[in-house]
N, CA, C and O atoms as CSV, one atom per row, in Angstrom:
chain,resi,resn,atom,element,x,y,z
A,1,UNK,N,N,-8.900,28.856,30.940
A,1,UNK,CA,C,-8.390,28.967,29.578
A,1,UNK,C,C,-9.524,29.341,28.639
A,1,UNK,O,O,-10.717,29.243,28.927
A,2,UNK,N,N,-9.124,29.696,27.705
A,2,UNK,CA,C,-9.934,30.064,26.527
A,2,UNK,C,C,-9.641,30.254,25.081
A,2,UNK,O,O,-8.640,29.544,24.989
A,3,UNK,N,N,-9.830,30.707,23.960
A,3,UNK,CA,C,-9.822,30.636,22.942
A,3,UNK,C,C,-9.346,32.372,22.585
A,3,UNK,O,O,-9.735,33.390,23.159
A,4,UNK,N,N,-8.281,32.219,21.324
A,4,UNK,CA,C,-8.499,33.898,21.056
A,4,UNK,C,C,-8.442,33.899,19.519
A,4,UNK,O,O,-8.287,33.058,18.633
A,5,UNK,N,N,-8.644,35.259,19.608
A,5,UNK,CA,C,-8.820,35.683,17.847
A,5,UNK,C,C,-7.998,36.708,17.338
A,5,UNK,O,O,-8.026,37.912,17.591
A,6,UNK,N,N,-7.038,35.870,16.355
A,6,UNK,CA,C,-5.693,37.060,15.821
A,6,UNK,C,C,-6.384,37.845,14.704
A,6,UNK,O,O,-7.522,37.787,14.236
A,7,UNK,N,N,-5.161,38.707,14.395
A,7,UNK,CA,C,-5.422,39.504,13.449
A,7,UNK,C,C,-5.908,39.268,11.798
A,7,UNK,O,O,-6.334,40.027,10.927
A,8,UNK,N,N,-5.591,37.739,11.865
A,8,UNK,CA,C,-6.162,37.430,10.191
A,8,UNK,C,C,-7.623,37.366,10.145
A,8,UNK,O,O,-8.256,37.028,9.145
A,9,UNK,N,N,-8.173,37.731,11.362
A,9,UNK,CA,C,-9.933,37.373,11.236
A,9,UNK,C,C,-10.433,39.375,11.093
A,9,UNK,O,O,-11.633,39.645,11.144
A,10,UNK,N,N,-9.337,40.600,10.919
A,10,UNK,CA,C,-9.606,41.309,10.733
A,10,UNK,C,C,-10.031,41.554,9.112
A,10,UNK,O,O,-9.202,41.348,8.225
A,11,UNK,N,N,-11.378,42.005,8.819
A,11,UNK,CA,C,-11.673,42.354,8.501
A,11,UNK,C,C,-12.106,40.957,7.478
A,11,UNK,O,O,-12.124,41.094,6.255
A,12,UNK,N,N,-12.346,40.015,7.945
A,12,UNK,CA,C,-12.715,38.735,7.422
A,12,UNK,C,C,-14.299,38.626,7.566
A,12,UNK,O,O,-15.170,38.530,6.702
A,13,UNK,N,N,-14.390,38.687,9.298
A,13,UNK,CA,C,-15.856,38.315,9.827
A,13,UNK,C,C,-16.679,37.242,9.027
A,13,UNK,O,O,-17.850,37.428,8.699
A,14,UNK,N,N,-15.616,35.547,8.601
A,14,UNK,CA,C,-16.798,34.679,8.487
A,14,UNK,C,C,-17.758,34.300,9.315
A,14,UNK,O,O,-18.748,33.848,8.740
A,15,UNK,N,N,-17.794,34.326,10.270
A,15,UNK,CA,C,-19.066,33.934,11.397
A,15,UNK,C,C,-18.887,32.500,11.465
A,15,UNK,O,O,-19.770,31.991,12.156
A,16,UNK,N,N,-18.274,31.883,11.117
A,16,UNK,CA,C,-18.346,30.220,11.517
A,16,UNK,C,C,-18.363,30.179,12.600
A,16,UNK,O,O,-19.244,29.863,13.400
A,17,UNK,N,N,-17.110,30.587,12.733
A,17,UNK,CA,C,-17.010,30.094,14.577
A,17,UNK,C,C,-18.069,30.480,15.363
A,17,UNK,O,O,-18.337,29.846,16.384
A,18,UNK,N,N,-18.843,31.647,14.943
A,18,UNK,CA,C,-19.949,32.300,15.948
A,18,UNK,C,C,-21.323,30.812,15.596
A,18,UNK,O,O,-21.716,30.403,16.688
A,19,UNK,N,N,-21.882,30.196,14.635
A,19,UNK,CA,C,-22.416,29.326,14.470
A,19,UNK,C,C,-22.193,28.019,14.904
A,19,UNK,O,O,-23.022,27.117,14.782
A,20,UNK,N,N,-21.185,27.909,15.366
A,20,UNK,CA,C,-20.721,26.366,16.305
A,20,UNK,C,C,-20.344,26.844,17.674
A,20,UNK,O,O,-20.187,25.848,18.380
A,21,UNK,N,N,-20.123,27.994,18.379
A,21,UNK,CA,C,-19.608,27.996,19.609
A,21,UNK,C,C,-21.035,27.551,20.687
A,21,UNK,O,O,-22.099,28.117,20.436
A,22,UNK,N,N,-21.003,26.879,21.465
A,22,UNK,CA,C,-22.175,26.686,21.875
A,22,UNK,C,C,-22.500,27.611,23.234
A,22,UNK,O,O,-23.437,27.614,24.033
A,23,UNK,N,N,-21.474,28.263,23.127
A,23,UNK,CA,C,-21.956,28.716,24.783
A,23,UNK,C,C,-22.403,30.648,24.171
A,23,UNK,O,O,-23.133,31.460,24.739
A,24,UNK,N,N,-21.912,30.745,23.358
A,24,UNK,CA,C,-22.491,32.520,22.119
A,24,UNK,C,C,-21.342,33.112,22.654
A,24,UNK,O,O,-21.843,34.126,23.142
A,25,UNK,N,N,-20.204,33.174,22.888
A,25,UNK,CA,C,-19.514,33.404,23.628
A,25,UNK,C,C,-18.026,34.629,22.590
A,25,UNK,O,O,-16.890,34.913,22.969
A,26,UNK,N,N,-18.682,34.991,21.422
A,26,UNK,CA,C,-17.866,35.120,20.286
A,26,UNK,C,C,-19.044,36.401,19.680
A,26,UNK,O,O,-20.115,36.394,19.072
A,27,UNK,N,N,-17.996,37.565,20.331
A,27,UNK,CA,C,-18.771,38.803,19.961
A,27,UNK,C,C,-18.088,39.640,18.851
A,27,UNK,O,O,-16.866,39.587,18.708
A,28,UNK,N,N,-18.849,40.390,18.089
A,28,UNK,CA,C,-18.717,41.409,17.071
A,28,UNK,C,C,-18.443,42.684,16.385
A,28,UNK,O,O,-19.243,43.488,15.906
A,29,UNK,N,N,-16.814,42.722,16.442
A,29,UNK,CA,C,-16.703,44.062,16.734
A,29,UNK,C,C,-16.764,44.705,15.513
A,29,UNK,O,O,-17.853,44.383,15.036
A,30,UNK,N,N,-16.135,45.506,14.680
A,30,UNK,CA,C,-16.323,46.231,13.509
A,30,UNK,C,C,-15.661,45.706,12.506
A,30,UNK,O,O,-16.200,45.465,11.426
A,31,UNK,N,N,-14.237,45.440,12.802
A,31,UNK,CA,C,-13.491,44.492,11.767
A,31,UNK,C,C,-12.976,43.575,12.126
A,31,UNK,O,O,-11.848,43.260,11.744
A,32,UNK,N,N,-13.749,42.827,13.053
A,32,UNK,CA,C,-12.625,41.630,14.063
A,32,UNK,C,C,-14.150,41.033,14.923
A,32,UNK,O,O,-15.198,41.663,15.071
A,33,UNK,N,N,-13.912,40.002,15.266
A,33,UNK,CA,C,-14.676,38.944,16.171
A,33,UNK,C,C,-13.762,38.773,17.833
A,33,UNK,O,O,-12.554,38.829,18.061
A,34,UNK,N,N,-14.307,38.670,18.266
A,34,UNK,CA,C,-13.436,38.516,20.064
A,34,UNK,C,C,-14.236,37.706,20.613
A,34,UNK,O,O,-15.456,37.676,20.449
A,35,UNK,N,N,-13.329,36.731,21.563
A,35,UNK,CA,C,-14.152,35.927,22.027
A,35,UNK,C,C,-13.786,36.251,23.318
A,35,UNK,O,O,-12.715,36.774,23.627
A,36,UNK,N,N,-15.041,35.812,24.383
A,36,UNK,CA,C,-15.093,36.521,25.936
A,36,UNK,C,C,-14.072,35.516,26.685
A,36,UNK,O,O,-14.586,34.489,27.129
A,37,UNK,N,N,-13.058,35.647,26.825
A,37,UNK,CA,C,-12.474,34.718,28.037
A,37,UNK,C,C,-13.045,34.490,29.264
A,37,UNK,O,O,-12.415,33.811,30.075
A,38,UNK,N,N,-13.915,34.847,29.492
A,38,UNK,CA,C,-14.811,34.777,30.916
A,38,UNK,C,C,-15.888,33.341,30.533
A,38,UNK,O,O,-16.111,32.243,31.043
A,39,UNK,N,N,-16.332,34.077,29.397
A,39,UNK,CA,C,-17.474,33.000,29.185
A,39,UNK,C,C,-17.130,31.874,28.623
A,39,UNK,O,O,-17.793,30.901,28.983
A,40,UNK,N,N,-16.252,31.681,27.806
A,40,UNK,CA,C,-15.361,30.618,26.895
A,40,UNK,C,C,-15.402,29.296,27.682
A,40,UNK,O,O,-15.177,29.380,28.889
A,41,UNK,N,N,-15.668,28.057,27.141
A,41,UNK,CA,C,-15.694,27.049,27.751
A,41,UNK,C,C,-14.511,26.300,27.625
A,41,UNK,O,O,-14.440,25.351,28.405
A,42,UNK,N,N,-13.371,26.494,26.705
A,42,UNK,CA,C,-12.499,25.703,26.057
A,42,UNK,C,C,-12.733,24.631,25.375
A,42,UNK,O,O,-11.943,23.698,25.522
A,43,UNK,N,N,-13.792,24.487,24.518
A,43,UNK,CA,C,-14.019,23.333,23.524
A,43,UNK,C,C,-13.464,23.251,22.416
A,43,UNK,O,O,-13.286,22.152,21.890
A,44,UNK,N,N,-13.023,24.568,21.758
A,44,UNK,CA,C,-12.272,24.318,20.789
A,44,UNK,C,C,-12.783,24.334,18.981
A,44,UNK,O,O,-12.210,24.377,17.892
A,45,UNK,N,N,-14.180,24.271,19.487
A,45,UNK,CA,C,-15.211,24.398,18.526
A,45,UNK,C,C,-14.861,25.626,17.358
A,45,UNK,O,O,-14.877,25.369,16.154
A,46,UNK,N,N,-14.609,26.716,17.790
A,46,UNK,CA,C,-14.270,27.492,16.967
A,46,UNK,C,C,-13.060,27.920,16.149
A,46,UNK,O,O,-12.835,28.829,15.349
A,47,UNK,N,N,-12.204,26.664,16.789
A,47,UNK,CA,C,-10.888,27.034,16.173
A,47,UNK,C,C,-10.907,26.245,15.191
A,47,UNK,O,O,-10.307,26.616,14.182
A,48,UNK,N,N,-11.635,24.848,15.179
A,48,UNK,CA,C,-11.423,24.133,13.579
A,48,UNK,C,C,-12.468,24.970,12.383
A,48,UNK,O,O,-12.407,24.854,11.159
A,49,UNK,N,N,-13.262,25.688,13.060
A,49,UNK,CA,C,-14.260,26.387,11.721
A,49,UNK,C,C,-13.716,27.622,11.459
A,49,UNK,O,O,-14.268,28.386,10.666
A,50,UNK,N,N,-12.616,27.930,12.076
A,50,UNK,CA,C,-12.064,28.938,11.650
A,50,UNK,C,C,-11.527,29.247,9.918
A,50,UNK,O,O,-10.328,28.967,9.944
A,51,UNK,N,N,-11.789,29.565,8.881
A,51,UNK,CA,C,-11.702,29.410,7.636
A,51,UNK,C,C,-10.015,29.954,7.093
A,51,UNK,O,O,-9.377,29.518,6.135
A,52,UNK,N,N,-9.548,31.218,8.248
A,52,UNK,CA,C,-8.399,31.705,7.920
A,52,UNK,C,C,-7.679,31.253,8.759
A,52,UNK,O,O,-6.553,31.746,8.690
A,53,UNK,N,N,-7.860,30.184,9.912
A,53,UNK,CA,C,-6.776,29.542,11.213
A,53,UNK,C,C,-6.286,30.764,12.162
A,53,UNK,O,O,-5.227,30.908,12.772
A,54,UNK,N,N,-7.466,31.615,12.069
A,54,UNK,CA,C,-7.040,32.857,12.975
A,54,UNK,C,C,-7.042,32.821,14.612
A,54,UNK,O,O,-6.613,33.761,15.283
A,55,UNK,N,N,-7.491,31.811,15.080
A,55,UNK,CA,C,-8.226,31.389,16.225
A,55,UNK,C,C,-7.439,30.179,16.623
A,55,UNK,O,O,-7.286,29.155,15.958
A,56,UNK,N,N,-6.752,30.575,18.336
A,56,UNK,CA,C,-5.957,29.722,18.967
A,56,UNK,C,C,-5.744,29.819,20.409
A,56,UNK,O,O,-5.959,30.934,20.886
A,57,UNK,N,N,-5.396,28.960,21.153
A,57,UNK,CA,C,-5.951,28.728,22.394
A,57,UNK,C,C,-5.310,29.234,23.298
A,57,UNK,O,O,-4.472,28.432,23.708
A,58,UNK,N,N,-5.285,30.242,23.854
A,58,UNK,CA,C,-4.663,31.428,25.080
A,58,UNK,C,C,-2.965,30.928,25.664
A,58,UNK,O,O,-1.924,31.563,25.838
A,59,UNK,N,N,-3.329,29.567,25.828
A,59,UNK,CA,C,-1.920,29.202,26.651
A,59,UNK,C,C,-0.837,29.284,25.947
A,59,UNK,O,O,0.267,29.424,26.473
A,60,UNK,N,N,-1.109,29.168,24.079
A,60,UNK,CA,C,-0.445,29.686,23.441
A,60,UNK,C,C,0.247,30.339,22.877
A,60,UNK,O,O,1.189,30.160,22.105
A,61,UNK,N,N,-0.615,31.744,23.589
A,61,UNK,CA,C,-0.052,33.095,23.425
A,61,UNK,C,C,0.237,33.318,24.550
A,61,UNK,O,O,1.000,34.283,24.542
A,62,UNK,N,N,0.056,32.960,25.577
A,62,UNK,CA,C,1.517,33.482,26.888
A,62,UNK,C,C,2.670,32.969,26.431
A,62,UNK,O,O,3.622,33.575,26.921
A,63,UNK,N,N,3.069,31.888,25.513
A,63,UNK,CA,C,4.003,31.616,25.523
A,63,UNK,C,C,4.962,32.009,24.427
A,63,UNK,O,O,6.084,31.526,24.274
A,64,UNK,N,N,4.411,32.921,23.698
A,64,UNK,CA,C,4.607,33.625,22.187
A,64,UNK,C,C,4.326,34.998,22.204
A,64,UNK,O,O,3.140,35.310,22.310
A,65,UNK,N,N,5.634,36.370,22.078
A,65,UNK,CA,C,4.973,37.204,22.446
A,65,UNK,C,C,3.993,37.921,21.248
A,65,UNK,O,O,2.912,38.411,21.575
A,66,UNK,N,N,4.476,37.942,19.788
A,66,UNK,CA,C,3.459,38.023,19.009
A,66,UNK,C,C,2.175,37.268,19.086
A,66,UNK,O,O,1.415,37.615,18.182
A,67,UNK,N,N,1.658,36.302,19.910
A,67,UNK,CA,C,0.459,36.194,19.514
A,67,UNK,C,C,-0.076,36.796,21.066
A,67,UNK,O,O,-1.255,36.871,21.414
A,68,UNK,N,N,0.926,37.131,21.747
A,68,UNK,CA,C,0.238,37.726,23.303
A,68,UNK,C,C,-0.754,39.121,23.337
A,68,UNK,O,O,-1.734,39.418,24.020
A,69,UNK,N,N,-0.065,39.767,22.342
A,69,UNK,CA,C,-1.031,40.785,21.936
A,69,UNK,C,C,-2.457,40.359,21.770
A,69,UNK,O,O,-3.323,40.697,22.576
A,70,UNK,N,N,-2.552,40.063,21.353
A,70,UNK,CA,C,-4.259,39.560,20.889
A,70,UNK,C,C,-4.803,38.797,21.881
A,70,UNK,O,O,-6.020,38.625,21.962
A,71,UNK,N,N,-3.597,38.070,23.049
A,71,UNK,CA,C,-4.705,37.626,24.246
A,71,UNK,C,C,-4.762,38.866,24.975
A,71,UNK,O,O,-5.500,38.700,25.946
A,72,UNK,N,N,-4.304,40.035,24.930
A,72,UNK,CA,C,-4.556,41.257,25.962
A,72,UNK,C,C,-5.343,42.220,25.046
A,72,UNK,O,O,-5.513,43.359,25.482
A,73,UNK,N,N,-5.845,41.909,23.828
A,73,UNK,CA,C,-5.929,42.476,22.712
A,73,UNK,C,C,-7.828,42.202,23.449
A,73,UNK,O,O,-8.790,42.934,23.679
A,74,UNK,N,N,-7.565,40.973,23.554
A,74,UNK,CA,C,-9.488,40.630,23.885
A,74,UNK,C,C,-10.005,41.053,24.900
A,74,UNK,O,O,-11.196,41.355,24.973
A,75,UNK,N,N,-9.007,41.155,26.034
A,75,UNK,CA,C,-9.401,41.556,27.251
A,75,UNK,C,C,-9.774,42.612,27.361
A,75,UNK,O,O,-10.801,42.879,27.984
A,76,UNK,N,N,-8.741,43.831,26.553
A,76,UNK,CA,C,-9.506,45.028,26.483
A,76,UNK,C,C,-10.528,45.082,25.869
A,76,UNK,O,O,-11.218,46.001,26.308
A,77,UNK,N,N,-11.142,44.392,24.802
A,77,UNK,CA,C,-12.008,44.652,24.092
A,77,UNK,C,C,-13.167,44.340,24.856
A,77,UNK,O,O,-14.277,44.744,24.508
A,78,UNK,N,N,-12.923,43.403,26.231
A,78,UNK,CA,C,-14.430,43.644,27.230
A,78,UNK,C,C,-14.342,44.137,28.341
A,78,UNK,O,O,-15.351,44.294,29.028
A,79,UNK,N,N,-12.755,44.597,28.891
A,79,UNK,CA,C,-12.888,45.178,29.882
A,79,UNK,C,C,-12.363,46.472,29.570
A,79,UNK,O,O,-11.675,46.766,30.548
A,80,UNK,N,N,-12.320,47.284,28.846
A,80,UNK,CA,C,-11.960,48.492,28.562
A,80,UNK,C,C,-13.267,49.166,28.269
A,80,UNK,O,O,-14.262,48.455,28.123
A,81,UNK,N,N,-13.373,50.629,28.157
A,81,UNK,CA,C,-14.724,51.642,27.781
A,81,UNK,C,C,-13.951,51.848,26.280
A,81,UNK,O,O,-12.942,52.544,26.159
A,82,UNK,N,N,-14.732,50.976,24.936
A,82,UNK,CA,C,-14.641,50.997,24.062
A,82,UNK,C,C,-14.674,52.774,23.044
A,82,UNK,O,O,-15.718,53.326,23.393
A,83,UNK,N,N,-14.346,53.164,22.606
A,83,UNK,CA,C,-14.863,54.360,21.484
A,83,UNK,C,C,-15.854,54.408,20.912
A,83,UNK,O,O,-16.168,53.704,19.952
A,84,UNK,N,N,-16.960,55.875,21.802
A,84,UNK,CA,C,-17.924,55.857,21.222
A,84,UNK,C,C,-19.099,55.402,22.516
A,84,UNK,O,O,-20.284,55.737,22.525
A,85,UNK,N,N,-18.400,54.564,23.559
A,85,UNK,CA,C,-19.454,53.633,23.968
A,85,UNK,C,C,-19.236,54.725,25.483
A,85,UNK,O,O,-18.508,55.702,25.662
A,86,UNK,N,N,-20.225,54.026,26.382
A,86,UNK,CA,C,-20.487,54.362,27.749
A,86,UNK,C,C,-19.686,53.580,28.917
A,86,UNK,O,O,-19.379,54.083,29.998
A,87,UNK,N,N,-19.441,52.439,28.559
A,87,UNK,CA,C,-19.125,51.651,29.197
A,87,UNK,C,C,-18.625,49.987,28.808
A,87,UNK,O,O,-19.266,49.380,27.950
A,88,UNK,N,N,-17.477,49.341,29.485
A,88,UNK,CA,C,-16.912,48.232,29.095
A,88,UNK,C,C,-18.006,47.191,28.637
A,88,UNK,O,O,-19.110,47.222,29.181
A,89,UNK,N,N,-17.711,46.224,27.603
A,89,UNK,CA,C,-18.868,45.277,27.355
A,89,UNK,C,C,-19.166,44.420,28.610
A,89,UNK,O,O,-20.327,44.305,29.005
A,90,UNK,N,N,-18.055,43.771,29.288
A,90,UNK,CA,C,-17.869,43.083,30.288
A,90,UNK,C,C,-18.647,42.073,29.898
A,90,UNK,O,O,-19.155,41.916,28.788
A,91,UNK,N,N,-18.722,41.434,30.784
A,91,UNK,CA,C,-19.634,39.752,30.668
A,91,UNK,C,C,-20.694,39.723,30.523
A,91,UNK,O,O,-21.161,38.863,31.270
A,92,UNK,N,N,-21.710,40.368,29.741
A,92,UNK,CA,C,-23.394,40.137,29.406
A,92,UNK,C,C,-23.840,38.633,29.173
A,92,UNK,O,O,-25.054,38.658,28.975
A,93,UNK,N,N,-23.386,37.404,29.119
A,93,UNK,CA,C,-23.579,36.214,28.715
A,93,UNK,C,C,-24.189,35.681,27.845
A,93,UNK,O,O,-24.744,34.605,28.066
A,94,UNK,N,N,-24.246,36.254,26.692
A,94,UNK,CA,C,-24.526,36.027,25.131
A,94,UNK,C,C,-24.582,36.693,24.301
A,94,UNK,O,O,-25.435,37.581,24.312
A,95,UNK,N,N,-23.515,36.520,23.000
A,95,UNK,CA,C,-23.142,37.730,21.937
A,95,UNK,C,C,-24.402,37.746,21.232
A,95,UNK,O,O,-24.737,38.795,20.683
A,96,UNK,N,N,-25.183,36.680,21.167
A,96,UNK,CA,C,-26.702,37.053,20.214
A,96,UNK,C,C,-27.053,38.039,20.706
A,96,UNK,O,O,-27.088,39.072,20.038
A,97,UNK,N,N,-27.519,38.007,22.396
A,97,UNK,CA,C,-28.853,38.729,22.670
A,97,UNK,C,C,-28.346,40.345,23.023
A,97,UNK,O,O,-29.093,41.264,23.357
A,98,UNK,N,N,-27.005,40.402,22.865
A,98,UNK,CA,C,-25.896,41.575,23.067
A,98,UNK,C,C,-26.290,42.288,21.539
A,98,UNK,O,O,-26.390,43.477,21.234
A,99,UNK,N,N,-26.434,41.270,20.870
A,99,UNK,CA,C,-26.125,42.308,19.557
A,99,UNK,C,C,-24.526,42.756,18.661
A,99,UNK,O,O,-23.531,42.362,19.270
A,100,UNK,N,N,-24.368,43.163,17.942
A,100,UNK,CA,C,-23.197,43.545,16.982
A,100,UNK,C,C,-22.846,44.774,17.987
A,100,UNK,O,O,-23.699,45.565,18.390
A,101,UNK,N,N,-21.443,44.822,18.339
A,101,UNK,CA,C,-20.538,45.958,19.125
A,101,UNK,C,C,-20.535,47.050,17.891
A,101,UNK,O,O,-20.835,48.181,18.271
A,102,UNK,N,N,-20.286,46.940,16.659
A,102,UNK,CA,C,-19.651,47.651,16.317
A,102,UNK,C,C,-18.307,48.571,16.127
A,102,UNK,O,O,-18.114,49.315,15.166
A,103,UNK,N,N,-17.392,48.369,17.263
A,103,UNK,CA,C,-16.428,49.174,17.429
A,103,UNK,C,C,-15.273,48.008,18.022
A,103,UNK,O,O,-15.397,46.962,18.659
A,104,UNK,N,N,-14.434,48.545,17.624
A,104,UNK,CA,C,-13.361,47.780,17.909
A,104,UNK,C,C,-11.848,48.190,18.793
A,104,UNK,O,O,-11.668,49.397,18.959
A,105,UNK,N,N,-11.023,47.449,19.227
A,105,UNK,CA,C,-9.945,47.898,20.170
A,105,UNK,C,C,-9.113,49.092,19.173
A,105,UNK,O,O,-9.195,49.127,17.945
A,106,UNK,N,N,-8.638,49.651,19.675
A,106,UNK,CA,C,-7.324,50.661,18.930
A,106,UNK,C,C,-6.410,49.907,17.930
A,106,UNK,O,O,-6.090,50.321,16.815
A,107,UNK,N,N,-5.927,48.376,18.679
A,107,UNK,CA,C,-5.070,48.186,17.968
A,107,UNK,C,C,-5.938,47.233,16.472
A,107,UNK,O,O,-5.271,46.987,15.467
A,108,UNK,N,N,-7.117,46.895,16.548
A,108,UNK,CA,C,-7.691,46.586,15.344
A,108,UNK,C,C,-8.049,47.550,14.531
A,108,UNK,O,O,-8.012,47.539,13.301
A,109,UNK,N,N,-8.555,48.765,15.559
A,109,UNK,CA,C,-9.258,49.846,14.427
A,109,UNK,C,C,-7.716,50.690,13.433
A,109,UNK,O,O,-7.682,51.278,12.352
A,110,UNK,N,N,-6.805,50.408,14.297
A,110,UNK,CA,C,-5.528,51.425,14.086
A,110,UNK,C,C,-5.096,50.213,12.648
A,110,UNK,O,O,-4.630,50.766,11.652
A,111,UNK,N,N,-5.224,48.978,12.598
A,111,UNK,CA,C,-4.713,48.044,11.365
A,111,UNK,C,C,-4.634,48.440,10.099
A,111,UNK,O,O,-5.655,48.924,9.611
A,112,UNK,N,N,-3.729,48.360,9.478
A,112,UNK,CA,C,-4.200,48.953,7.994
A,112,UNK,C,C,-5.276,47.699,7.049
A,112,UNK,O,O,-5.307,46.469,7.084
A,113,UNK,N,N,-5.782,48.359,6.539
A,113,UNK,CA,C,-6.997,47.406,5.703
A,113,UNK,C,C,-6.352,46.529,4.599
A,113,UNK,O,O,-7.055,45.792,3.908
């Protein structure tokens, strides 16, 4: 299990959650934050610092199909070859030492502002 990040954190980017997750596990895309389901520990840490309540816990969204998007929404965003890029982010094991993505899935970049 893991943690995901809906659409109200588009174009928000408070970074809380990235400052309490302990494992860095909460990467940076252009108008949206994603968190790695691979690396995710399920603590939960980032869903109470969430400032807009955008952030909720996967088992949730299998069971909801509006919020299911955004759990397949993350997956592509590390296992897909992003726009622009060479290759999928996949599991590097820390969004610090990764750096800011910059770019984001279709269906965030496609959002209206």
């Amino acid at each position: 299990m893991s943690y995901v990040i809906g659409s109200d954190c588009i174009d928000v980017l408070d970074r809380s959650c990235v400052d309490v997750c302990p494992v860095d596990c909460i990467y940076e895309g252009d108008r949206k934050s994603y968190i790695n389901p691979d690396e995710c520990i399920d603590c939960g840490a980032c869903e109470v610092e969430c400032p807009v309540s955008a952030i909720f816990v996967d088992r949730k969204a299998r069971k909801d199909p509006e919020l299911r998007v955004h759990l397949d929404d993350s997956r592509t965003f590390f296992e897909a070859t992003l726009p622009g890029r060479a290759e999928p982010v996949g599991n590097p094991g820390g969004a610090q030492a990764y750096g800011v993505i910059g770019v984001d899935t279709p269906l965030v970049a496609d959002h209206p502002s």
